[in-house]
C-alpha positions in Angstrom: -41.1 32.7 62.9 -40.4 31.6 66.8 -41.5 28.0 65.1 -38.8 28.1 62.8 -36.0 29.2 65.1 -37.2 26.6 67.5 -37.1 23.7 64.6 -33.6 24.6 63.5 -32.6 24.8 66.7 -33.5 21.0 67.0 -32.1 20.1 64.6 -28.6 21.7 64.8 -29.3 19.9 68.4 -30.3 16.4 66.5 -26.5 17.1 64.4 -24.7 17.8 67.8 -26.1 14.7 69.6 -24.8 11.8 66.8 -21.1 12.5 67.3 -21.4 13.3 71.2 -23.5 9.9 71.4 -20.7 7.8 69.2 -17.2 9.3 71.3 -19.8 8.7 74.8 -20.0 5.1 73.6 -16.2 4.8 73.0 -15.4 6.5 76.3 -17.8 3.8 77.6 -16.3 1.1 75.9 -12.6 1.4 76.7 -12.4 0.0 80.0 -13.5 -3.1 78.5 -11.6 -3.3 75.7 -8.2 -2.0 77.3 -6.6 -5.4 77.0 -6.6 -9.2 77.6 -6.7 -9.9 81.3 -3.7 -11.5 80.8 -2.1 -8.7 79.5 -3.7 -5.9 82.1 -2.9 -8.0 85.4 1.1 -8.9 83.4 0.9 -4.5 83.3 -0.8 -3.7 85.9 2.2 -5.2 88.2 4.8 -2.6 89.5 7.0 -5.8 90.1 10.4 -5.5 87.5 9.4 -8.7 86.2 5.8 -7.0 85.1 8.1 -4.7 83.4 10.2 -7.2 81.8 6.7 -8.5 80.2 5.5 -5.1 79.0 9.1 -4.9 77.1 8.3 -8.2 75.7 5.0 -7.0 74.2 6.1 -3.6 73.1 9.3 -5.4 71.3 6.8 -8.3 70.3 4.3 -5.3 68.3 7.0 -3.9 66.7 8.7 -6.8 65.3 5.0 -7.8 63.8 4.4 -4.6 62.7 7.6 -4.6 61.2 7.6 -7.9 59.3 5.5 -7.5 56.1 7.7 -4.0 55.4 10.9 -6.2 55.5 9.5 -8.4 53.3 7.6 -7.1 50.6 11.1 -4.6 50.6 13.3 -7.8 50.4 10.9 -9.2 47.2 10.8 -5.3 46.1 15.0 -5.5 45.8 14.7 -9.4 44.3 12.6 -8.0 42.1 14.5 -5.2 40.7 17.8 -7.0 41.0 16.3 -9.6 38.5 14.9 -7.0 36.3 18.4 -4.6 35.8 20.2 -8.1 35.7 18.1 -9.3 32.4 18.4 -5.7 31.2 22.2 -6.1 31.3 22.3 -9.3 29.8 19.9 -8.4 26.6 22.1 -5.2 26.3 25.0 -7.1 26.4 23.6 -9.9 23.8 22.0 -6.7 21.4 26.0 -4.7 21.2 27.7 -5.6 18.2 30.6 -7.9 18.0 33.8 -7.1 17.4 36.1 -9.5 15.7 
């Protein structure tokens, strides 16, 4: 019985130790990946014009984040603008004529 206890204790250890291996690796890892060394020494700078560069990336991710919404909305309302536009027109042609 002591066996058994003893093995499932292993493995519940074994189940433990994947996840608390994997977040260990990122941990380890993000110093190294933080950023470009551009981009770390242009932020790393208490200077105003270090500042003026780290508003110039922030604004410069959210105008590329931003991009494909605007567009696939724009082409979204083309789209449906065309589409209610031939509907009109086929209602239009379908209503009967009055002389």
């Amino acid at each position: 019985m002591k066996i058994m206890n003893a093995f499932k204790n292993i493995r519940s250890l074994q189940r433990l130790a994947r996840p608390l291996l994997a977040i260990i690796f990122v941990f380890a890892l993000a110093a190294v990946a933080s950023a470009c060394p551009t981009c770390k020494e242009g932020l790393a700078q208490n200077d105003p014009h270090g500042q003026s560069v780290a508003a110039g990336y922030y604004y410069s991710i959210l105008f590329m984040m931003a991009t494909p919404y605007v567009v696939l909305t724009t082409l979204g309302a083309c789209a449906y603008r065309a589409v209610k536009k031939a509907q009109a027109q086929q209602a239009q042609s379908q209503a009967p004529v009055a002389h």
